[in-house]
C-alpha positions, 0 to 999 in steps of 0.5 A: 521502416518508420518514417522519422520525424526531423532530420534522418542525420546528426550533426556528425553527418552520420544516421540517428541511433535514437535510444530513449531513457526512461526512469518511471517512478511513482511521482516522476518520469525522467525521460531522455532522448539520445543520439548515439551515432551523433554524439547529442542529447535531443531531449532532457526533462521530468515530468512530475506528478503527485503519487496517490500518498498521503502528504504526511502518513504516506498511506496510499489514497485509495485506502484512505477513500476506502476507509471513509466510504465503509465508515460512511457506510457503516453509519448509515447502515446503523442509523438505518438499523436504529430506525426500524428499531425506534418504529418496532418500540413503537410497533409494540408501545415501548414507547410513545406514538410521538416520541423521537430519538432525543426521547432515550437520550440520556437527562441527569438523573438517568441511569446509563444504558449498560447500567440499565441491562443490569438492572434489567436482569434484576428487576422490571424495567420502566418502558423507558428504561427498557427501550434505552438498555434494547437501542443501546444493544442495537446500537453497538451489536458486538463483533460479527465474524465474517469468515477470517479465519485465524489473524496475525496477532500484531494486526487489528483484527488479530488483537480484537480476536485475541481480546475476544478470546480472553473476555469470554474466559473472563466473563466465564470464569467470573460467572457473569450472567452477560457480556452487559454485566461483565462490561459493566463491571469493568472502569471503562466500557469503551475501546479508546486509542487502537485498545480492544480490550472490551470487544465483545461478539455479537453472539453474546450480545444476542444472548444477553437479548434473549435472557433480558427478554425472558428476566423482563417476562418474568417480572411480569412486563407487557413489553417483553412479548416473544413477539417484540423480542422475534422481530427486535433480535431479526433487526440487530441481526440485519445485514446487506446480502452480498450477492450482487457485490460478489456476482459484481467483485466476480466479473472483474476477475481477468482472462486467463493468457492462454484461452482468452475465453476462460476466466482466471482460476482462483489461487487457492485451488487445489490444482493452481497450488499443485502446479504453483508447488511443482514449478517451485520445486523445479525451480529449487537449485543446490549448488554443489561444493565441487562448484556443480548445480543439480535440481531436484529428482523426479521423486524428491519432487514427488515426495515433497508434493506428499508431505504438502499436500497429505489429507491423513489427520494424524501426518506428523508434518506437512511442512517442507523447510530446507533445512529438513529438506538438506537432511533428507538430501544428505547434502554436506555442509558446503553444498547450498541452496541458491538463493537460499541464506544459511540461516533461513533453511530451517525456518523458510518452507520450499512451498506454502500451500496456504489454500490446502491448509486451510481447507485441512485446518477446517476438515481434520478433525470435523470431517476426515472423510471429506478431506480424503475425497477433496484430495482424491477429487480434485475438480470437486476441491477446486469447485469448493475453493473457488466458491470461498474465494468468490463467497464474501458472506456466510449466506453466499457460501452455502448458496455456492455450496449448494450446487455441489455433489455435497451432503449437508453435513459436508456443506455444513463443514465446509461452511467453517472455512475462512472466505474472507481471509486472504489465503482464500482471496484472489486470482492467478494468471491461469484458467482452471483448463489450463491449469489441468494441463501443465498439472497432467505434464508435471505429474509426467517423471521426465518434467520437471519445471513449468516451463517443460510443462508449458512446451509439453502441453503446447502451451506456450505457443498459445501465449506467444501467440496470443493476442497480437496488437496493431502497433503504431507510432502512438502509445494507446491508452495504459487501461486499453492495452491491459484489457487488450492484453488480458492482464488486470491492474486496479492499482491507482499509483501505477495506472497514474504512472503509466498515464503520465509515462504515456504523455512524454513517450507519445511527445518524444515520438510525435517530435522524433519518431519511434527510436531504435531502442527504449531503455527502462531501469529495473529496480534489480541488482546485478549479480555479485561477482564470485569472490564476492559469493564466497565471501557471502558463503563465508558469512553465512557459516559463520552466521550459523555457527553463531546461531547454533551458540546462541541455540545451546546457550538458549537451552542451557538458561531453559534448561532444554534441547537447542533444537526446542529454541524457537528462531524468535528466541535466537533473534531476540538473544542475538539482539540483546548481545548486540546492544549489550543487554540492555534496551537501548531506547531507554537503557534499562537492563534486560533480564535474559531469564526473563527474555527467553521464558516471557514472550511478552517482556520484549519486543523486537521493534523496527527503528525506523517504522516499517509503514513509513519505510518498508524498511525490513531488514536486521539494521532496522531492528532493535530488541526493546522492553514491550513497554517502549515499543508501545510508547513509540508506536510509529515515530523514529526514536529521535520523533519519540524523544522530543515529542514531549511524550510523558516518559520519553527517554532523553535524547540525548542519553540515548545518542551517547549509548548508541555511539558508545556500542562497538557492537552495532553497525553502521548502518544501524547507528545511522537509522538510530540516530536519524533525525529527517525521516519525514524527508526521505519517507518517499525514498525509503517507499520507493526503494523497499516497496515493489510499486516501482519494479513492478511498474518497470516490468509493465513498462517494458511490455506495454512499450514493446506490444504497442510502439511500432519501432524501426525495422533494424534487425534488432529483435528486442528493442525495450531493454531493461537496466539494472539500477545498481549498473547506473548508480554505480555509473552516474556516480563515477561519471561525476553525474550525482550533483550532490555536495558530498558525491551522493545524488541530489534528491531535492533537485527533481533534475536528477531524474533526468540525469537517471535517464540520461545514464539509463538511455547510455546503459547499453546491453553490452555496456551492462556487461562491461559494467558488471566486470568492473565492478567484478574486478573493482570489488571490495573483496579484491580492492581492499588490501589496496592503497587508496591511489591503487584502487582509483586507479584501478577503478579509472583503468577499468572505466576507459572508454565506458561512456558513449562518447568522450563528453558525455558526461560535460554534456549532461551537465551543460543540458542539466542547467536547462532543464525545468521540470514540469509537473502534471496538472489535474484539472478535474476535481477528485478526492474529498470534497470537505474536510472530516470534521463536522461542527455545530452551527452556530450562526454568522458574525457582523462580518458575515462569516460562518461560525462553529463550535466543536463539541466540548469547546466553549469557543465559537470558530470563524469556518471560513469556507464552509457549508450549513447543512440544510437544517441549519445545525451543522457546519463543515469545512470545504476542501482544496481548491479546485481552480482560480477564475479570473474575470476581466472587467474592462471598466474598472478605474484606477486613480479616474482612469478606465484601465480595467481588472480583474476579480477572483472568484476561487471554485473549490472541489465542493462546487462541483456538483453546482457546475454540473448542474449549472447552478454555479453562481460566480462570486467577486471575492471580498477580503475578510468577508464570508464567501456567502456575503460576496457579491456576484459577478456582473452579468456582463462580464459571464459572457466572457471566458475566464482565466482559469488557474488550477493548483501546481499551474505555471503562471506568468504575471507581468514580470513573476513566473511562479507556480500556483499553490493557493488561495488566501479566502481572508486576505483574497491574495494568491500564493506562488513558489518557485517551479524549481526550488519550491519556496514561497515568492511574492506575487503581484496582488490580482487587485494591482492588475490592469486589463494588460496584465492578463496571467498567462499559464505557461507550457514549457518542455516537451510534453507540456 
């Protein structure tokens, strides 16, 4: 029994039932302690933090580092490249022994470069000339593949392959002699602004290399040897060996659940997909119209696995969807799948083998025969998949290949497949020997899902008898715990989530002990009561009845069989109906022949853009002339038409079209009209992207492998809530604060309250709850009056809550909460901003100037950096802390009263405070920071007062929360810790040696 930290009864005489709630999120962890027996609310708060987003973008931050670090990387890699290239020119007296790079820098009277490797194919060259047309092609070296495979066309590697694809049959069909001669033909010979139109492969590059150094021979030039022309195409091919990252990408690679010992198998073998493909047809259930469920046979199972897995070059399919699957099943029209909606059988596939098809894509018609041994041999497929999962260079695979019972004409096949893809990237749960051995039980008739296969094998006494940790009172450390549990978790927003989850729960329980039970919201939905999933069934007949319309109607326009009408053509047509045959952005007509015949004349776009949201569904679809799509890329349409965009629609026009519409939803109309998404990106996120839930699940098994709670007889005691169960409770119960009812999400305490209704969201109450909402259900309750239905609704709530005040009591406890926020205190992120200006000197006030390249005005930098050359300037980032140092000697009107001097340290400094090099500054206002005055020696004896951003800090009379520093005016910035909003702070000049700020720790966790 754990002993409990305060009193062991409440004040209703009774022992304490503690139940925690906890309501994780991405940037917040509302937490709440309750008593049950009692009748109290012990604690209430939320700790805030700030989510690993970008404030205005909302991309995830590591992403964004990511890309800096390969663009940093890939200029230095160029430069590097383009340095050996200035020495080889050199090396064969291309140009002169003294001459730097400014000496190919184009002067007026010079051709441009690509000009020049045109004129190279007609004529000898100037030495120069020759080295400007080679630096320019070593320069840009064209597109290397790196092992893809094929792309989605709406991504970025997609459309520069479709643009390849198009530019080879152009240059071949236009009988250029080079990709040079063919770029120079073109207006522009630059991608601008996300266009990949002139993207060329480094192959042609390399080609049209080779035909200026034969042209440049036979003209009779001295410095176009075979020699130079050997080591010069060996530079422009240069690329890093991959070995070490890969051995390196390798040993992160987890252990596998059941045998410790044994690295995770890679997702794309064989034997993972066979097992991942029989434990989704043991899963498949058929609901029967007599209200029966059946599974799939042994041999349906087996059959399927043929289709999927089949090596014969000539199969006539190798996709099972379920809308074939229902024909071969001979099933009726009111049997269904569950899970499944009507109109998605004949597009959704029971399983996708993505690994298996790739490897048949690669081998069918390259080598038939090897493709036929791989099915046969299964350990040989699974070793050759796993060398392209770990391989990320050509060189690495055939280095892994190579120690394979292959001929060299089958590694040189298997050399095709696309290691880099994403269908050959990553690993499962599962070792390669574990895998073997549900694959063996799941071949066995008489089992017929995973977890049969699992008991059959033993191995889920393994994993429930795995490693065990020592429990205890404390929460360790989230990495510790994933290490110790063999699991694997590199995504910064939930090991940020589960550091900060950690502090409160380990507060909570230092203060009150372990409680009896945690609950944590999940983000799943109850499950609808059976009048509702006939109605659902009755829709989804009626959907496809309407989809089956639109086929035939398709088809007559096409002239064609229905069954030819692609799913995308059923969309597009049921859009269009939908908006009255015209794109609503702009209201121009749109022609259904053209619609269902040019793929390219519409487009169908996501209202409210899908990388800001995750917003996927049909009210977040509209059917638009590809021209609009492109105009609005990623805006909101109200965004788009006041933006000030050339050729905009009117807004306005636009709102009275969607008004007018009787077709369109509600919903619908709402995403439309949306005026504010830039407020409710993070609500949109939260909702739609999985970080949430999947967090929540991590929760609840970090929490139940760590904490040692009391000995109570209860065998679970971290219970996972649903979150429609305590929205629908918080919002009878009166707890979501908002002016119309909804909850108030511009006041972080309503995390709190969450937590207050998730803590009270009790297992049995769960229950409860679902039959409430089964008998309050709109498909029961809508031929009611209103009063009837409130009435109901009360009558079907009595006695819900925990205790009779509840819910008052939430509410007096809720005006005494203040959130805290986390606050980092060691410097990450960017240390300067991205732009880099010249240099171009300080004014009389000793600030630094820049300009920026194509701008005529000088720019005041403020706080910035010189390079060491004295050429460039650049901007320094965030603040990283405020220090205050206090001298006790300052006068004020003739008297020692003391102050205080600013000295504002920012993450650039960084390096200087490792290495002690650091040399505190007074701040002065209007003066550039290089010209401010030290601090006094004798005052570096001393500690400083040191405020970091998003600190609470107390100044005489004001409790405010950090948020900047003003350089110009030396004043700092403070909002409200609840509210958010600027308020006026007392200047640090006006401080005496009695005004000491103070940083303020409030709540439980600090």
């Amino acid at each position: 029994m754990v002993e409990v930290k305060t009193e062991a009864v409440g004040r209703l005489g009774r022992p304490r039932y503690l139940v925690l709630g906890m309501d994780p999120g991405i940037a917040s962890c509302g937490f709440a302690l309750l008593d049950i027996n009692n009748h109290e609310i012990l604690e209430m708060g939320v700790r805030l933090f700030d989510a690993p987003l970008h404030p205005k973008t909302k991309q995830s931050l590591a992403a964004i580092r990511r890309g800096f670090r390969s663009t940093r990387r890939n200029i230095d890699r160029t430069q590097d490249r383009l340095k050996h290239c200035f020495e080889c020119f050199k090396k064969y007296g291309v140009v002169p022994d003294d001459a730097d790079k400014e000496y190919l820098h184009t002067v007026k009277g010079d051709k441009q470069p690509l000009k020049l490797r045109v004129d190279g194919l007609n004529r000898m060259l100037t030495n120069r000339e020759w080295a400007m047309a080679l630096y320019s092609l070593c320069k840009r070296r064209g597109y290397i593949p790196h092992g893809e495979g094929a792309q989605d066309k709406s991504s970025d590697d997609g459309k520069v392959l479709a643009a390849i694809s198009a530019n080879e049959k152009e240059i071949a069909a236009g009988k250029f002699r080079t990709a040079g001669e063919w770029l120079a033909s073109r207006p522009t010979s630059r991608n601008r602004g996300g266009n990949y139109e002139m993207c060329v492969k480094h192959e042609q590059l390399i080609e049209e290399t080779r035909i200026l150094f034969e042209a440049q021979r036979s003209f009779g030039s001295k410095v176009a040897s075979e020699d130079f022309e050997r080591e010069y195409i060996d530079i422009c091919n240069w690329e890093r060996p991959r070995d070490d990252f890969d051995r390196r990408t390798y040993g992160l690679v987890g252990s596998c659940v059941y045998f410790p010992q044994e690295k995770r198998a890679a997702r794309c073998t064989l034997t993972s997909e066979l097992v991942s493909a029989y434990g989704a047809l043991g899963n498949i259930t058929i609901v029967l119209g007599d209200g029966g469920v059946r599974r799939l046979t042994a041999a349906e199972r087996d059959e399927c696995i043929r289709i999927l897995f089949t090596a014969d070059p000539n199969a006539k399919t190798r996709v099972v969807k379920f809308g074939a699957l229902r024909k071969k099943l001979d099933l009726s029209s009111r049997d269904y799948f569950k899970g499944v909606p009507a109109d998605d059988e004949k597009t959704r596939e029971v399983f996708k083998p993505s690994g298996w098809r790739a490897l048949y894509s690669t081998l069918r018609e390259s080598n038939p025969q090897l493709l036929a041994r791989l099915r046969d041999d299964i350990d040989l497929a699974d070793a050759v998949m796993e060398a392209a999962a770990y391989a990320s260079s050509a060189s690495s695979l055939e280095n892994c290949l190579s120690q394979l019972p292959l001929s060299d004409d089958e590694k040189q096949a298997l050399c095709a497949l696309p290691y880099s893809s994403k269908v050959l990237n990553g690993y499962g749960s599962r070792s390669k020997k574990a895998l073997d051995l549900l694959l063996a039980c799941l071949k066995e008739p008489e089992v017929l899902n995973l977890t049969d296969a699992e008991a059959a094998c033993g191995l889920d006494a393994l994993r429930l008898g795995g490693p065990q940790l020592e429990r205890s009172e404390k929460l360790i450390p989230y990495e510790a715990w994933v290490s110790a549990a063999g699991r694997t978790n590199n995504n910064p927003v939930v090991i940020r989530a589960m550091s900060q989850m950690r502090k409160v729960v380990n507060a909570i329980c230092g203060k009150w002990g372990v409680p009896n039970e945690i609950h944590v919201e999940l983000d799943r939905e109850l499950r609808l009561p059976k009048r509702a999933k006939e109605e659902i069934a009755k829709a989804n007949k009626k959907n496809e009845k309407e989809r089956e319309r639109i086929a035939v109607q398709a088809a007559d326009i096409l002239s064609c069989s229905p069954d030819e009408v692609s799913g995308k053509q059923i969309e597009k047509y049921r859009l269009w109906e939908e908006q009255e045959n015209s794109d609503l952005y702009t209201g121009e007509r749109i022609h259904v022949q053209r619609l269902l015949s040019d793929d390219t004349y519409t487009q169908i776009d996501h209202i409210l853009p899908f990388s800001r949201t995750g917003e996927n569904s049909r009210n977040n679809k509209v059917l638009v002339l590809s021209e609009s799509n492109q105009q609005k890329r990623e805006q909101t349409p109200y965004e788009w038409m006041n933006s000030g965009q050339p050729g905009a629609p009117s807004w306005d026009e636009f709102k009275l079209r969607v008004q007018a519409n009787q077709h369109l939803k509600h919903r619908k109309k709402e995403f439309l009209l949306e005026q504010d998404l830039e407020s409710k990106e993070v609500e949109f996120l939260q909702r739609n992207v999985t970080d949430t839930a999947y967090m929540s699940r991590e929760v609840c098994a970090y929490l139940s492998d760590c904490l040692l709670f009391p000995d109570d007889g209860m065998k679970v005691h971290v219970v996972p809530t649903t979150g429609r169960a305590t929205a629908w409770l918080r919002r009878r119960w009166g707890l979501n604060f908002g002016a119309t009812g909804e909850k108030d999400r511009s006041d972080d305490r309503h995390h709190a309250t969450d937590a207050c209704v998730i803590a009270a969201c009790s297992r049995g109450l769960v229950i409860k709850t679902a039959k409430v909402m089964k008998g309050t259900h709109w498909s029961i309750t809508r031929n009611m009056t209103s009063e009837e239905r409130r009435d109901a609704r009360m009558e079907a709530l009595r006695e819900s809550m925990p205790w009779e005040s509840f819910a008052d009591d939430v509410r007096a406890r809720r005006d005494f909460v203040v959130p805290t926020r986390y606050v980092p205190r060691k410097g990450s992120g960017e240390l300067f901003e991205q732009t880099v200006y010249s240099y171009v000197g300080r004014n009389e006030k000793g600030q630094d100037l820049g300009r920026k390249k194509g701008v005529d005005k000088d720019k005041v930098m403020g706080n910035a950096v010189v390079s060491d050359d004295g050429k460039s300037v650049i901007k320094v980032s965030e603040m990283l802390c405020l220090r205050l140092w206090h001298d006790p000697e300052i006068k004020k009107k003739g008297k020692v009263v003391g102050g205080w001097y600013a000295d504002p340290v920012y993450k650039s400094d960084i390096p200087a405070l490792k290495d002690g090099t650091y040399v505190p500054r007074i701040a002065k206002a209007h003066c550039g920071r290089s010209a401010w005055a030290p601090v006094p020696e004798r005052l570096l004896l001393q500690r400083p007062v040191e405020l970091y951003l998003g600190d609470v800090v107390r100044v005489k009379e004001m409790v405010g929360c950090l948020s900047g520093f003003d350089m110009g005016g030396v004043a700092w910035k403070f909002v409200d810790p609840m509210t958010r909003e600027s308020i006026s702070a007392p200047t640090i000049g006006s401080l005496t040696g009695k005004d000491a700020p103070k940083v303020v720790r409030g709540g439980i966790v600090g």
